[in-house]
KOLGU-198746 format. One record per atom (N, C-alpha, C): residue in three letters; x, y, z. Coordinates in Angstrom, 1 decimal, decimal comma, always signed. Layout:
# residues N
REC   code     east    north       up
REC    Ala        X        Y        Z
...
This chain:
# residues 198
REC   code     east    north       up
REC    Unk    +48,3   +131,3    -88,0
REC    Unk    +48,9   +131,4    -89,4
REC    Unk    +47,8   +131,9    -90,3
REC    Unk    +48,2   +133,1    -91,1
REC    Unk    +46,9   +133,8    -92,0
REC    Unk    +46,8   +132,7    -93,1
REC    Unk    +45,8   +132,8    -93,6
REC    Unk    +45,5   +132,1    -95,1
REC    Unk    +46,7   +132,3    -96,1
REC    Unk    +47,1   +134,0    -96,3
REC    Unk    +48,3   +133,6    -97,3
REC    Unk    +49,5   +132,8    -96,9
REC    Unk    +49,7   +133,1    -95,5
REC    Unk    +50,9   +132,5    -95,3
REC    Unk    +50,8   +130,9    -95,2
REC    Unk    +49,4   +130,2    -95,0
REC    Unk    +49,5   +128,8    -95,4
REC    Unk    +49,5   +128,4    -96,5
REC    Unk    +49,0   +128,9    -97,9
REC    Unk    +49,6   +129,4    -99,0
REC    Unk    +50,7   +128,9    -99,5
REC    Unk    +51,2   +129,9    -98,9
REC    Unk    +53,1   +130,1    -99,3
REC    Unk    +53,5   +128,4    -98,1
REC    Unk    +53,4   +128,7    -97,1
REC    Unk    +54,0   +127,5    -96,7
REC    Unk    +53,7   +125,8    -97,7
REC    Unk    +52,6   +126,0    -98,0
REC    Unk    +52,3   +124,6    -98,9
REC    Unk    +52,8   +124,7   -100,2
REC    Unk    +52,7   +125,8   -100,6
REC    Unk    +53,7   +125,8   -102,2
REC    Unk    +54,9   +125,8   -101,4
REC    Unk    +55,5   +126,5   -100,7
REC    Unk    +57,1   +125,9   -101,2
REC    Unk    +57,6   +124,6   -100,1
REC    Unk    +56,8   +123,9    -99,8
REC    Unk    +57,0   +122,7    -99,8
REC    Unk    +56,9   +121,6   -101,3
REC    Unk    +55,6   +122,1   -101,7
REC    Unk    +55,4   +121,2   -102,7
REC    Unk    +56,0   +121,9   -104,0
REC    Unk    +56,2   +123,1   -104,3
REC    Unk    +56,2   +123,8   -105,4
REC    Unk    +55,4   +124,1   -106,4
REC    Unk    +54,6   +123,2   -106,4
REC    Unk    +53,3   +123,2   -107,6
REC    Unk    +52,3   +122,7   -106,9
REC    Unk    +51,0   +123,8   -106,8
REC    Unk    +49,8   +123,8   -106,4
REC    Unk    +48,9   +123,7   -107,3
REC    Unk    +47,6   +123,3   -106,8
REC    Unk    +46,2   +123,3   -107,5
REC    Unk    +45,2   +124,4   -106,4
REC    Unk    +44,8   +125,1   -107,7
REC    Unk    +43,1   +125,9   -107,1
REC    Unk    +42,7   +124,9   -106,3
REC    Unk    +42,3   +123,8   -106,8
REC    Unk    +41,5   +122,9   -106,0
REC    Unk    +42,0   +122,3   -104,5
REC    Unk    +43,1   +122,0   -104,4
REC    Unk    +43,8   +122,0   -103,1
REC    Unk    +43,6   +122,9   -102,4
REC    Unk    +44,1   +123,5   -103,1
REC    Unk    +43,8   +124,9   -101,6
REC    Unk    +42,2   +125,4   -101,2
REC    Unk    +41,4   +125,2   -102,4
REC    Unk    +39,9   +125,3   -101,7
REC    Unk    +39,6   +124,0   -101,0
REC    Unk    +40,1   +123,0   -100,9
REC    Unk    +39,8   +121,7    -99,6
REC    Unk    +40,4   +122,3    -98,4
REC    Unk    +41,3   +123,1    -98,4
REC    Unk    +42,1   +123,7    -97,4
REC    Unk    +40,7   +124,3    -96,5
REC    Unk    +39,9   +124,7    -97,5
REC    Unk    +39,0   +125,8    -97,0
REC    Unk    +39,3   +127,5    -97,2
REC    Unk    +40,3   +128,1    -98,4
REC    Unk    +40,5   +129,0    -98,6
REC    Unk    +40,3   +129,2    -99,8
REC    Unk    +40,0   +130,7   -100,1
REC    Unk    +39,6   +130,8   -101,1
REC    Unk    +40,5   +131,3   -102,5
REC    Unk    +39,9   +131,0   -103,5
REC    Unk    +41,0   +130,8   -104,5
REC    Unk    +41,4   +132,6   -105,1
REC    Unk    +40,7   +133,1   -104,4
REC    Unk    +41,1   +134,7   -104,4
REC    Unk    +42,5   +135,3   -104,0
REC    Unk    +43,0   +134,2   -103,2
REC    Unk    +44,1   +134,6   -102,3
REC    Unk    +44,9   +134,1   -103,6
REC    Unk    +45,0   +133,4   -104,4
REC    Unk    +45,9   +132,2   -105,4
REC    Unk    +46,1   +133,6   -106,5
REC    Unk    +45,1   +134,1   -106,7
REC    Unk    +45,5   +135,2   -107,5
REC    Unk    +46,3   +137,1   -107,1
REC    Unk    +45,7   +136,9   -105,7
REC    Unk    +46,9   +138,0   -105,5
REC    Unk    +48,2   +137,2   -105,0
REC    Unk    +48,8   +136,3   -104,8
REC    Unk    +49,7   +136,1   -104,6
REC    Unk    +50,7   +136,3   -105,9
REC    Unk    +49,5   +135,6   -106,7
REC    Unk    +50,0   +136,1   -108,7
REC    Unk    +50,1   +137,1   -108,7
REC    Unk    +49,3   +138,4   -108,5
REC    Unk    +49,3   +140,1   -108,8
REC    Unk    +50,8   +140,4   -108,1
REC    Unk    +51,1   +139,7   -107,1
REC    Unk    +52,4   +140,1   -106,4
REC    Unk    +53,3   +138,7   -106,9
REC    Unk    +54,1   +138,5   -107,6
REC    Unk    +54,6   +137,8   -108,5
REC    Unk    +55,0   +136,9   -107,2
REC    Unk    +54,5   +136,6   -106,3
REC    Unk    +54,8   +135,6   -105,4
REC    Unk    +54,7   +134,1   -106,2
REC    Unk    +53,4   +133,7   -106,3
REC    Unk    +53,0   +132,9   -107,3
REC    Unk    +53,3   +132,8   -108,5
REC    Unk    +53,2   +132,0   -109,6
REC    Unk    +53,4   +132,1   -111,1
REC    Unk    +52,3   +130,6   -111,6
REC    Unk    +51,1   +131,6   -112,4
REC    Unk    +49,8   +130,5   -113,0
REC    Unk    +51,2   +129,4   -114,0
REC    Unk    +51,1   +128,8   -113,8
REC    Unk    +51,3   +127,9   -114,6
REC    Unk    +50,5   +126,8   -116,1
REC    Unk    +49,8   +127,1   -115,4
REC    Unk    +48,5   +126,3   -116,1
REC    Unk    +47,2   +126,7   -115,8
REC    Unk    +46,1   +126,0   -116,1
REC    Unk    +44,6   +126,2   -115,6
REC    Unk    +44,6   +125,9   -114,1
REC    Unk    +44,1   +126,3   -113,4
REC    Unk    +44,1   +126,2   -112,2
REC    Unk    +45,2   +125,7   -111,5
REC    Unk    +46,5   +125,7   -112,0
REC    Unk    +48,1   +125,7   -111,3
REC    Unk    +49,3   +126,7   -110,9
REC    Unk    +49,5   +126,8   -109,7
REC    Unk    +50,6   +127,5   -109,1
REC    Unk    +51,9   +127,3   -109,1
REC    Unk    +52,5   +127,7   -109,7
REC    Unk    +54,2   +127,7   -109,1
REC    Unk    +54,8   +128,3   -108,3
REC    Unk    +55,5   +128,0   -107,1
REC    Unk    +56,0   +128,8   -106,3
REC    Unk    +57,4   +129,3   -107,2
REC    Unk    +56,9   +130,9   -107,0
REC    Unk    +58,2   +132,0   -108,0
REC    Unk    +59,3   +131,0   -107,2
REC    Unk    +59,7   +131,0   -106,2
REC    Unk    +60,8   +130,4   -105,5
REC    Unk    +61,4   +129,0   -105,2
REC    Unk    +60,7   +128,3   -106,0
REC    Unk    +60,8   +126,8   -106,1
REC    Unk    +62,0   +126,1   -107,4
REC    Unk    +62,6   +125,3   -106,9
REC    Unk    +63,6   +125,1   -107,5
REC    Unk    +63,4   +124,7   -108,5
REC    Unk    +63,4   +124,5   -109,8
REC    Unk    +62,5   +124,1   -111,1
REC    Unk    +63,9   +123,1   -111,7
REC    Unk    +63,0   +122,3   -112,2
REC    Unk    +64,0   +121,0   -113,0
REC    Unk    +63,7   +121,0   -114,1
REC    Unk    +64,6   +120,1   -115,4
REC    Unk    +64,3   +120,2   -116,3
REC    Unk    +63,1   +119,1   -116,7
REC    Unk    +62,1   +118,6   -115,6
REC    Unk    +61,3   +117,9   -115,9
REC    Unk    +59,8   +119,0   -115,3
REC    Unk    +60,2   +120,1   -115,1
REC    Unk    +58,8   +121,0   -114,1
REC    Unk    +57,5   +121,2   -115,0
REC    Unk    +57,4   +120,9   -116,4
REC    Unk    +56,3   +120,8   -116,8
REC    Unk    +55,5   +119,6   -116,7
REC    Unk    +56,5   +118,2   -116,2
REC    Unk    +55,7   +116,9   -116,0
REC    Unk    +55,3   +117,1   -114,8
REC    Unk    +56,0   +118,2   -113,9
REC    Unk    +54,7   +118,0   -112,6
REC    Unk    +53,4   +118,9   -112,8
REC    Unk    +53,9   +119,9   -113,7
REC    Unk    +52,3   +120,7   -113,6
REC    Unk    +51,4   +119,5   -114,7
REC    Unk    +51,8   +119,0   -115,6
REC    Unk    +51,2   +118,3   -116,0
REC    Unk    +50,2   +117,4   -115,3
REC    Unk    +50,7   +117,0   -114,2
REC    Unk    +50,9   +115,8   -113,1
REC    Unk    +49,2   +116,5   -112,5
REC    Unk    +49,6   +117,7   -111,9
REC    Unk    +48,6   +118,5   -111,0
REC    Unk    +47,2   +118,9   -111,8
REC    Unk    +47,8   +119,2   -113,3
REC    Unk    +46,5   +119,6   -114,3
REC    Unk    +45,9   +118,6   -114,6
REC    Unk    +46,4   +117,6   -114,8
REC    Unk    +45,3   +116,3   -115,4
REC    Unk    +45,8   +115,1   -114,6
REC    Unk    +45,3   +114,9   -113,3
REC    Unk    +45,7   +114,0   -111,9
REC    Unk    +45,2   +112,5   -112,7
REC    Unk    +44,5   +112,7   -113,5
REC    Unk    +44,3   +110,7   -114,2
REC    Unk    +44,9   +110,9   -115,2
REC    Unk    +46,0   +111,7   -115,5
REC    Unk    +46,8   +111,3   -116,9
REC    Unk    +48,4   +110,7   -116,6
REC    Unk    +48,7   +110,4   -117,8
REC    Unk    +49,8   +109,3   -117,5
REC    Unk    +51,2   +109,8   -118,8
REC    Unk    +52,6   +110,5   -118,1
REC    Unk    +53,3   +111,0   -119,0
REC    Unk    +53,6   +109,8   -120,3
REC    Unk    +53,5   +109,9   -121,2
REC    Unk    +53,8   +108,7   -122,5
REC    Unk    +54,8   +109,2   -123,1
REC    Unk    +54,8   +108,5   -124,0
REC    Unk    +55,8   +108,7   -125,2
REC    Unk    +56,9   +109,5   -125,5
REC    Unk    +56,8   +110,9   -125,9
REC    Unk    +58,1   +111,4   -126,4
REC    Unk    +58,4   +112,7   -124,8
REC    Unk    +57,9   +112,6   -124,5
REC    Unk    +58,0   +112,9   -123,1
REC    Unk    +58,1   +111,8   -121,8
REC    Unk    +58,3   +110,5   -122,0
REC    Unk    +58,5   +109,6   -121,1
REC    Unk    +60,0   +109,5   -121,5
REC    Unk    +60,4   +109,3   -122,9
REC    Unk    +61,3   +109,3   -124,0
REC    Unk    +62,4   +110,0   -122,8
REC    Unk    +61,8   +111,5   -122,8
REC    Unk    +62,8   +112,4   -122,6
REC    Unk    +62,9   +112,6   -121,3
REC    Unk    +62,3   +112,2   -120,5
REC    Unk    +62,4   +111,9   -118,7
REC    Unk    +63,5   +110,7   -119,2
REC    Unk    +63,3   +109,6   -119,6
REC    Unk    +64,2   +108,7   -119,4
REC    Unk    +65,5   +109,0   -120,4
REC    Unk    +65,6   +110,2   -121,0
REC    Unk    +67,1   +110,4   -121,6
REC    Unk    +67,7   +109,3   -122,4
REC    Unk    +66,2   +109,1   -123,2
REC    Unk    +66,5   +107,9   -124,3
REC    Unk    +66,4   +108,2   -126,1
REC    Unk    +66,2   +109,6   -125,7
REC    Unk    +66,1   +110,2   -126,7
REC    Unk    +66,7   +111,8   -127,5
REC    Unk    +67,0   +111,8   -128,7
REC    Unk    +67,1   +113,5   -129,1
REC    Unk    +65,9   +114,0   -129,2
REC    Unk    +65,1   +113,7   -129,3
REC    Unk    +63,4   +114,5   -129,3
REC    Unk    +63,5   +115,2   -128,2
REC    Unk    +63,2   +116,8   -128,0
REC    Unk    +62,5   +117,3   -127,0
REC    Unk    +61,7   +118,2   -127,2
REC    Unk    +60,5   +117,2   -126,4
REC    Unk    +59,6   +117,5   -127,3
REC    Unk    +58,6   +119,0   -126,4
REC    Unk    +58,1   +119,8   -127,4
REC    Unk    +58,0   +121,3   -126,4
REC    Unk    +56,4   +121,3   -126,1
REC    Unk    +55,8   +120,2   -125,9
REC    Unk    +54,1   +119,8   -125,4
REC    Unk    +54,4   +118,6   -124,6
REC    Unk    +53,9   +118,0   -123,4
REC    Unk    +53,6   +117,4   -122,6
REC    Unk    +53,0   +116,0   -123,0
REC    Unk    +53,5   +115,1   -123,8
REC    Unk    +52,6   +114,1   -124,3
REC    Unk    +51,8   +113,2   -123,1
REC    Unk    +50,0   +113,0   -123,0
REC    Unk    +49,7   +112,7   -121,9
REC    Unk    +48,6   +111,8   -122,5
REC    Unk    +48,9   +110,5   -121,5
REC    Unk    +47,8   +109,4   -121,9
REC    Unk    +46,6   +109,9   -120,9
REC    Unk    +45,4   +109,4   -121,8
REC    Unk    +43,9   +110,0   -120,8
REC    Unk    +43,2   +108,4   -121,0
REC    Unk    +42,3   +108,1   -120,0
REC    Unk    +41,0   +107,4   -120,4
REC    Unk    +40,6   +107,8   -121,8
REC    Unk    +40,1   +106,8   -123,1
REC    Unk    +39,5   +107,2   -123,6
REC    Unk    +37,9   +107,7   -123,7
REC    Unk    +37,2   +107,9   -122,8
REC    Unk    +36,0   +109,0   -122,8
REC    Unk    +36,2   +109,7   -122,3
REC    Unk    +38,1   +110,3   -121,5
REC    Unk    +37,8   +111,7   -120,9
REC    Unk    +37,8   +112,6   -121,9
REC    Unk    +37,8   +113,6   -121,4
REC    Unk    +37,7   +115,6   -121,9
REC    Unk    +39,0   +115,4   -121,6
REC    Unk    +39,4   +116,0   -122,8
REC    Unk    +40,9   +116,5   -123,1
REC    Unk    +40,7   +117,6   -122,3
REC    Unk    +42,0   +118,3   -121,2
REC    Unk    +42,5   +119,5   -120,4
REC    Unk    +42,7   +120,4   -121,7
REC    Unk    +41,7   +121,6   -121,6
REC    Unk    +41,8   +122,7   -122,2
REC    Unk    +42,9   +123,7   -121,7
REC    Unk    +43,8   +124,2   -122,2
REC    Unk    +44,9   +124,7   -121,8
REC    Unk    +45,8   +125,4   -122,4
REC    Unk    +46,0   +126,8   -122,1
REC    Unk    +46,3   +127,4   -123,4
REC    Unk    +47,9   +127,8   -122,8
REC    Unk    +48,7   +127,8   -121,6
REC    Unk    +49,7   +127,9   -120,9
REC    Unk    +50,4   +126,8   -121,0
REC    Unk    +49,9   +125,5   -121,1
REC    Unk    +50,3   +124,4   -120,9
REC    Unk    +50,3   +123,5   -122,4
REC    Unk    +50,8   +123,2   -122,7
REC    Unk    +50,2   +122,9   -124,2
REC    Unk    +50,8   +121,1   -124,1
REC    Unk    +49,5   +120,6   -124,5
REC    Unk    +49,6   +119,0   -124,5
REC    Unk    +50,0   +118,3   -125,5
REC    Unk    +49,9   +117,0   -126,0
REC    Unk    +49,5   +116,0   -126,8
REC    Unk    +49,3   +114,7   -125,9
REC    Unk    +47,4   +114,6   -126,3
REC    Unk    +46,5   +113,7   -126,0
REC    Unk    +46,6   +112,0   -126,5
REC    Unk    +46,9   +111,0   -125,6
REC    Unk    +46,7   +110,2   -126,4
REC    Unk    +45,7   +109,3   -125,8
REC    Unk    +44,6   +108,6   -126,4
REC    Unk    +43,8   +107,8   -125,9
REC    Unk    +44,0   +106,4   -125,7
REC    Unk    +43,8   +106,1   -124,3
REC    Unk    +44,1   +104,5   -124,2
REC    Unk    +43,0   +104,1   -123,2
REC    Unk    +42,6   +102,5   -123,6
REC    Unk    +42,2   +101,8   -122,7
REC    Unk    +42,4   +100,6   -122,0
REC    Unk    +41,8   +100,0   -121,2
REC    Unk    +41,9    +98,7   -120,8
REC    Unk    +43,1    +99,0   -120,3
REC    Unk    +43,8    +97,5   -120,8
REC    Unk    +45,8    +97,6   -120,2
REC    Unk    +46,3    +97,8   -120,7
REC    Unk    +46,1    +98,7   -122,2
REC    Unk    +46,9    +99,4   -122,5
REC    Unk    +47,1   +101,0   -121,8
REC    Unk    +46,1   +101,1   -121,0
REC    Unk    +46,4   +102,4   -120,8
REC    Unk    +46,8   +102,2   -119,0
REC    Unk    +46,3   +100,6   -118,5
REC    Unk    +46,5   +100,9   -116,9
REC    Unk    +47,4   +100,0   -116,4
REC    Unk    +48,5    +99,2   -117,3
REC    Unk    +49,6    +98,7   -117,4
REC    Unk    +50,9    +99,2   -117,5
REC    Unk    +51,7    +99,2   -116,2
REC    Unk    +53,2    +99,3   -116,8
REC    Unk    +53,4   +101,6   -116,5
REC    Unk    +52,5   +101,4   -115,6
REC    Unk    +52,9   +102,8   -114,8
REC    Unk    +53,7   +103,2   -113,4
REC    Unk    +54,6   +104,2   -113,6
REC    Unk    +55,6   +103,9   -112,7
REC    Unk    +55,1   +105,3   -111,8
REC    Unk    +55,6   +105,3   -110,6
REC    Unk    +55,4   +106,9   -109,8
REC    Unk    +56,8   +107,0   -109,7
REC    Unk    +57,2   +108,4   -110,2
REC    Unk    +58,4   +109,1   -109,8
REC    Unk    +58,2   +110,2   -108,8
REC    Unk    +58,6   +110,5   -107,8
REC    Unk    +58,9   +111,9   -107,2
REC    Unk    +59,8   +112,6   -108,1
REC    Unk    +59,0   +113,9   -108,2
REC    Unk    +59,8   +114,8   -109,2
REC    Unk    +59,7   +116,0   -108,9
REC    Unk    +60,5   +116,8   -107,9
REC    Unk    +60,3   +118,1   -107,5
REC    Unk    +59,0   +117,8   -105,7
REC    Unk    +59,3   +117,2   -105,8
REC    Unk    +58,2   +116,6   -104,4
REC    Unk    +56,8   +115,9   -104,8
REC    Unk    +56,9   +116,4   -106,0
REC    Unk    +55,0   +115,3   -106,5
REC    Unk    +55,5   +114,3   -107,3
REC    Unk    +54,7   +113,5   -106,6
REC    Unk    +53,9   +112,3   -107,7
REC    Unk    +54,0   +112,4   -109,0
REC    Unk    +54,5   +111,8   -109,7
REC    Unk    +54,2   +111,8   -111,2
REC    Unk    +53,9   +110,7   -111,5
REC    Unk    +52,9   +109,9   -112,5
REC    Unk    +52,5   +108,7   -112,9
REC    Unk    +53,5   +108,8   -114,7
REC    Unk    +54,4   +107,9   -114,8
REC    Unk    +54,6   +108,0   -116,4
REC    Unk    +55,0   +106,6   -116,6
REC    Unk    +54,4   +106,3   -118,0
REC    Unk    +54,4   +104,5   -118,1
REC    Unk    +56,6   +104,6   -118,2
REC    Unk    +56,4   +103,2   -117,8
REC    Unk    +58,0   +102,7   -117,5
REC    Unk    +58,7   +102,3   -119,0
REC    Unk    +59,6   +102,5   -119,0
REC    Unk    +60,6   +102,4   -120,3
REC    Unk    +60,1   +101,4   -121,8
REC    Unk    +59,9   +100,0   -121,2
REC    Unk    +59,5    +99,1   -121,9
REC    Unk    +58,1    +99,3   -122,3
REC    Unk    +57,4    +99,7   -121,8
REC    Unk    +56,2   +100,1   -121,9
REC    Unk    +56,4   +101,1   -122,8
REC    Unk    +57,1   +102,0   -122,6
REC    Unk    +57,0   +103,7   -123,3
REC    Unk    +57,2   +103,0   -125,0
REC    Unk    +58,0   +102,5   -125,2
REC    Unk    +58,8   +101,5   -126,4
REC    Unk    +57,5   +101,3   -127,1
REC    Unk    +57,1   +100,2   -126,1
REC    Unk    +55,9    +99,5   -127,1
REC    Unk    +54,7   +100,4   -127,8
REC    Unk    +54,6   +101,6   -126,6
REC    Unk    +53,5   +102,6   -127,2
REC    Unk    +54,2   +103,5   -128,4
REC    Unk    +55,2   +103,4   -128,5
REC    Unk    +56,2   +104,4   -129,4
REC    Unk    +55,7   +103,5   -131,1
REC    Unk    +56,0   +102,3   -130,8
REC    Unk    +55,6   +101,5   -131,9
REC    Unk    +53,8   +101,3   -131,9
REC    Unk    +53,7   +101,5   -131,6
REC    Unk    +51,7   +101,4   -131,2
REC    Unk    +51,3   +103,0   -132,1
REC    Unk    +52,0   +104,1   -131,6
REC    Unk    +51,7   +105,6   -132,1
REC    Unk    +52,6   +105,6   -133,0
REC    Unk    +53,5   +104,9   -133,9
REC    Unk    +54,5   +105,5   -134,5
REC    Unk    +53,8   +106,2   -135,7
REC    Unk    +52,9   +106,1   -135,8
REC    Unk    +52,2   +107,6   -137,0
REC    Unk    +52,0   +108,7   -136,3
REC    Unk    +52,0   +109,1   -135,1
REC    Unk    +52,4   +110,4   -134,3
REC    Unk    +53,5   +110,9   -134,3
REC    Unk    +54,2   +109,5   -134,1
REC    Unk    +55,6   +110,4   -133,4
REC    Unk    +56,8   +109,8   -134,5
REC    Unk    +56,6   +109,0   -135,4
REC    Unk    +57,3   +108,8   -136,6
REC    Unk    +58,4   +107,4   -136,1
REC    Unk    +58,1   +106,5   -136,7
REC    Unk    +58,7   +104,9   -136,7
REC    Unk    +60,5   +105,0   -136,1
REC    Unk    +61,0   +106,2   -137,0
REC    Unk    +62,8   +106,3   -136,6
REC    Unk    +63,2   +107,0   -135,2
REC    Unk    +61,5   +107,7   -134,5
REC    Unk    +61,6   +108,1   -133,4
REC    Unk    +62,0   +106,1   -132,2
REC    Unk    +60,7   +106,1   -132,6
REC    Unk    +60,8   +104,2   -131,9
REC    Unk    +61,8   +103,5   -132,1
REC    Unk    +62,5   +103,5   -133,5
REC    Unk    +63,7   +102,5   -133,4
REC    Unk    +64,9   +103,3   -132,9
REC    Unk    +64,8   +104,6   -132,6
REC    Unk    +65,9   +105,0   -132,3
REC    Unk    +65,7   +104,7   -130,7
REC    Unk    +64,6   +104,5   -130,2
REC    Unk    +64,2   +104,4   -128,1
REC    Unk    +64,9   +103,1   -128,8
REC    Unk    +64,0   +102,1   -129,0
REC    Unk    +64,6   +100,5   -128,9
REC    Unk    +66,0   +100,3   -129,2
REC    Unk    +67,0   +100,9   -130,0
REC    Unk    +68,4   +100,4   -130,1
REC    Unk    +69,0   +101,1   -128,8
REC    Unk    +68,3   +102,1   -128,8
REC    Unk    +69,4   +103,0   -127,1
REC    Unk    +69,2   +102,4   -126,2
REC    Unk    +67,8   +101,8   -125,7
REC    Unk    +67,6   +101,1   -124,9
REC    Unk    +68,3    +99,7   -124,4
REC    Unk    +68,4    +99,0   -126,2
REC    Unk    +68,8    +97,7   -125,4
REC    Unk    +70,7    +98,0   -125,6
REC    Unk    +70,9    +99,6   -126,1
REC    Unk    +72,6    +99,4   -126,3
REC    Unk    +72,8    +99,9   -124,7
REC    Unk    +72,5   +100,3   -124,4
REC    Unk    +72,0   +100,8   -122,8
REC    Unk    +71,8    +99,9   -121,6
REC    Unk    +71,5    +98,6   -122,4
REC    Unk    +70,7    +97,8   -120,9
REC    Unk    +70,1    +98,2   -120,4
REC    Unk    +68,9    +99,1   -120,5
REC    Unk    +67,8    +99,4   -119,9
REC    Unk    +66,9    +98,7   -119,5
REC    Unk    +66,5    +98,0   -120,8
REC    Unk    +65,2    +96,8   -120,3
REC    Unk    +65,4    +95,7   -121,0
REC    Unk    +65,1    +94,7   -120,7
REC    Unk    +65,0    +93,4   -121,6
REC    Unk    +64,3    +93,2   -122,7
REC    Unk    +64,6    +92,3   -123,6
REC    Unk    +63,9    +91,7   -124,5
REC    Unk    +62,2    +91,5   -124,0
REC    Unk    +62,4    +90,3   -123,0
REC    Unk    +60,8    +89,7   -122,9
REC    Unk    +60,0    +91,0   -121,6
REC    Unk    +60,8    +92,2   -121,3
REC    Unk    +59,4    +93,1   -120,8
REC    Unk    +59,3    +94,1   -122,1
REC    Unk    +60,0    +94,1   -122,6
REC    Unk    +59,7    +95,1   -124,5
REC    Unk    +58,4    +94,1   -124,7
REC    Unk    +58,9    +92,4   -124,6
REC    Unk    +58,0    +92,2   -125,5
REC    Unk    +56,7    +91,5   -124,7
REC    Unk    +56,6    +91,7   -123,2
REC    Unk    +55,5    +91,4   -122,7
REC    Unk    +54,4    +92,7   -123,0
REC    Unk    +54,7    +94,2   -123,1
REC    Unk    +54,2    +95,5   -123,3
REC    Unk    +53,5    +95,2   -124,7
REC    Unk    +54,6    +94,7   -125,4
REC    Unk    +54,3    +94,5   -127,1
REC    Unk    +52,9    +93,9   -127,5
REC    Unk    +52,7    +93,2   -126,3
REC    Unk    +51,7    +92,1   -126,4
REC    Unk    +50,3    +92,9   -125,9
REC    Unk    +50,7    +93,2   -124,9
REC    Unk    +49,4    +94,3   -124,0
REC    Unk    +49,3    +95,4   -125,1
REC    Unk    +50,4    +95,8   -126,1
REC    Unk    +49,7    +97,1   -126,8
REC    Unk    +49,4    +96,4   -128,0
REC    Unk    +49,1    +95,4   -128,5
REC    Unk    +49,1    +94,6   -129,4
REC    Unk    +50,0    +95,4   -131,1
REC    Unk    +51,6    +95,2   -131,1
REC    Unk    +52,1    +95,7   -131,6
REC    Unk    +53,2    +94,7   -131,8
REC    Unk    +53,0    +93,4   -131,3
REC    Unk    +54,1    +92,5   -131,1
REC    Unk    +54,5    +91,8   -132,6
REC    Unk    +53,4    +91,9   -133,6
REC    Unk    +54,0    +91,3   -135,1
REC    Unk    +54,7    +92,6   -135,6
REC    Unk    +54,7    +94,0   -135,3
REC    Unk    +55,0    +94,9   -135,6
REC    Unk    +56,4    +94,8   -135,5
REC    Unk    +56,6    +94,7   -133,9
REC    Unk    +57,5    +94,9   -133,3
REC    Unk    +58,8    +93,7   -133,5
REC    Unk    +58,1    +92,3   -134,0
REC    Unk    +59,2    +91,3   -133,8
REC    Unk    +60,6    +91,3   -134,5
REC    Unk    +60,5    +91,4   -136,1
REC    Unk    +61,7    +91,7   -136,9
REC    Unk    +62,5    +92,7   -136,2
REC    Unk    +62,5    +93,6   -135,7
REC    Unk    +62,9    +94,8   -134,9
REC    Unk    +63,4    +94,0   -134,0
REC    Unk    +62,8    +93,5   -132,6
REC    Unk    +63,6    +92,5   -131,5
REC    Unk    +64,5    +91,5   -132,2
REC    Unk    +63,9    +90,7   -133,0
REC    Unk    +64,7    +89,6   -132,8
REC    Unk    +66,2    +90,3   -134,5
REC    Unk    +66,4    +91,3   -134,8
REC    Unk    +67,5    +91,9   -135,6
REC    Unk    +68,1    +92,1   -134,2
REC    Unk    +67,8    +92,6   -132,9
REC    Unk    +68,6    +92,8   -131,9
REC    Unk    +69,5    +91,6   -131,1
REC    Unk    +68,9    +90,4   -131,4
REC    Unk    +69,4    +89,2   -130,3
REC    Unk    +70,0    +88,6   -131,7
């Protein structure tokens, strides 16, 4: 099997590749770009491939997300909108980082950075397969709490519109809204809000 054709075999298994993967492979990232010159490929991102032929969802920028920044975590109005809890759609990638990483420079992919630490940032992350990868995005109740935690980002009637859908939904309960509430320390924020619901 030539080098391109293992290439092509790994993207359209996975659909979304990294430069970096394929040089562990032991190939060179030379081939990543004529496969692009020959629209086999499509850059997606900074060092991301799309296979032209790969079936694309309407979640395919949380996997390149996924591929471009492997320690970030999808949050907020993009967790929002994976879980179809919301009218926001939102046209940047909102992505939780460690707070002392380097924000992913990226001019194809266009982000919003949020900084977290401790258990706010390593609590309450779920993995979905999505198009064959891995995705790390915090889980519903979680998403909530950070929505109220950033609501000067993403604006207070965004959060109370997650929390009423949510609990008109039966999505999640009261005490994991409000065990998150506690880990993002948002829970005096948050309480008049819960207990108007019960």
């Amino acid at each position: 099997m030539s080098k391109t054709e293992k290439i092509l075999s790994y993207s359209s298994q996975t659909g979304v590749i990294r430069a970096k993967e394929i040089a562990a492979k032991g190939i060179h990232r030379e081939y990543l770009k004529r496969l692009e010159n020959q629209g086999i490929l499509v850059r997606s991102a900074r060092g991301v491939y799309t296979f032209a032929g790969a079936e694309i969802t309407a979640n395919h920028t949380l996997v390149e997300a996924a591929k471009r920044v492997p320690n970030g975590v999808i949050c907020l109005l993009s967790a929002l909108s994976f879980y179809q809890i919301t009218t926001q759609t939102p046209f940047e990638v909102w992505l939780a980082i460690p707070q002392k990483s380097r924000p992913p420079k990226d001019n194809l992919l266009p982000f919003r950075i949020v900084y977290m630490s401790g258990k706010s940032l390593e609590e309450g992350i779920e993995e979905h397969i999505i198009e064959g990868v891995p995705v790390s995005i915090y889980s519903l109740p979680k998403t909530i709490a950070d929505c109220f935690k950033f609501r000067n980002k993403i604006g207070l009637d965004v959060a109370l519109e997650a929390l009423r859908e949510c609990w008109r939904e039966k999505r999640c309960s009261i005490d994991e809204i409000w065990r998150y509430a506690k880990i993002c320390r948002v829970n005096n924020v948050m309480r008049p809000y819960l207990e108007s619901l019960t």
